[in-house]
C-alpha positions as CSV (number, residue, x, y, z in Angstrom):
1,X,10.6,6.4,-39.0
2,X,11.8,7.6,-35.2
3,X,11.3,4.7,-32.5
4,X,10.7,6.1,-28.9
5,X,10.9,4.4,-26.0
6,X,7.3,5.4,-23.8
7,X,6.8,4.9,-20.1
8,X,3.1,3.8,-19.7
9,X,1.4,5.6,-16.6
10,X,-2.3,4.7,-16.7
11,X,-3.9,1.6,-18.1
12,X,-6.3,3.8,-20.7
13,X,-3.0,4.6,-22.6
14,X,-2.3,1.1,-24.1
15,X,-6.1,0.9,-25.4
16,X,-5.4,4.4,-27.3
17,X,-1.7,3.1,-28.4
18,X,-3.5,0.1,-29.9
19,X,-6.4,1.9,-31.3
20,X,-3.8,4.2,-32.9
21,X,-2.0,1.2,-34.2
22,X,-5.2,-0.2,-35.8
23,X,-5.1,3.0,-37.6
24,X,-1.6,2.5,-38.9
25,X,-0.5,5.0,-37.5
26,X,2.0,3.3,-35.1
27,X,3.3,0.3,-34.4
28,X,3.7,-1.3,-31.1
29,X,7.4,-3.2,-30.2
30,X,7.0,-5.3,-27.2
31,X,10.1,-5.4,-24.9
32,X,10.7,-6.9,-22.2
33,X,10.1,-5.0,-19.0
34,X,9.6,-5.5,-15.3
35,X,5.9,-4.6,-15.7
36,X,4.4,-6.5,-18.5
37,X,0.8,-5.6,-19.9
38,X,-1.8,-7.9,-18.5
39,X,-4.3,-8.6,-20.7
40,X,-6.5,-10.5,-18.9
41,X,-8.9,-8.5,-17.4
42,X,-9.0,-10.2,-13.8
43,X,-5.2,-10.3,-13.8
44,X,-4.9,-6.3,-14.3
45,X,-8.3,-6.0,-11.3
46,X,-6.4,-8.3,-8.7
47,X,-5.9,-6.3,-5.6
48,X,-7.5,-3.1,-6.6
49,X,-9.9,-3.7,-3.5
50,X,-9.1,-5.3,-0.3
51,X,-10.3,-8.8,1.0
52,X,-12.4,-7.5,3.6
53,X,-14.3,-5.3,0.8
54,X,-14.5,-8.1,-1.2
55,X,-16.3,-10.3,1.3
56,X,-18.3,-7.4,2.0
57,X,-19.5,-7.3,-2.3
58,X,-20.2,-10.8,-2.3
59,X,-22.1,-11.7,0.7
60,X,-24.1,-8.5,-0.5
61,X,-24.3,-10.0,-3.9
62,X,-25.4,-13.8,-2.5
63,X,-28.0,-11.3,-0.7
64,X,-29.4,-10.0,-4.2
65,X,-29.3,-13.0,-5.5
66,X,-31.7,-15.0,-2.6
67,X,-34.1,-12.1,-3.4
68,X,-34.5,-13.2,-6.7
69,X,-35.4,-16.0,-5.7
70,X,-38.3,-15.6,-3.4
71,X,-41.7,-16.3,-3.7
72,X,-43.6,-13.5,-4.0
């Protein structure tokens, strides 16, 4: 058995690193480190738009939302 140490450079790599270690065919050492994996999906989302584009979504999305509601 070799242990390697693995810099992580996109997101998609831990979900194949744990999908190989469901096959058995690694196994996955948690260390610390400055940037620890976020599991929570609205952690690892926060900030990936701005707060102006994020008004902009969800005064769109109240818009869908009164249209649903309507009498037709």
């Amino acid at each position: 058995m070799e242990v390697l140490t693995v810099e992580i450079n996109d997101e998609r790599a831990i979900c194949f690193l744990k999908d190989l270690e469901a096959l058995n065919v690694l196994k996955i050492i948690h260390r610390n480190s400055k940037l620890k994996y976020r599991s929570n999906i609205s952690e690892r989302l926060a900030g990936s738009i701005s707060s102006e584009q994020a008004l902009v979504m969800h005064q769109e999305l109240e818009q869908m939302r009164g249209e649903w509601e309507r009498n037709i």
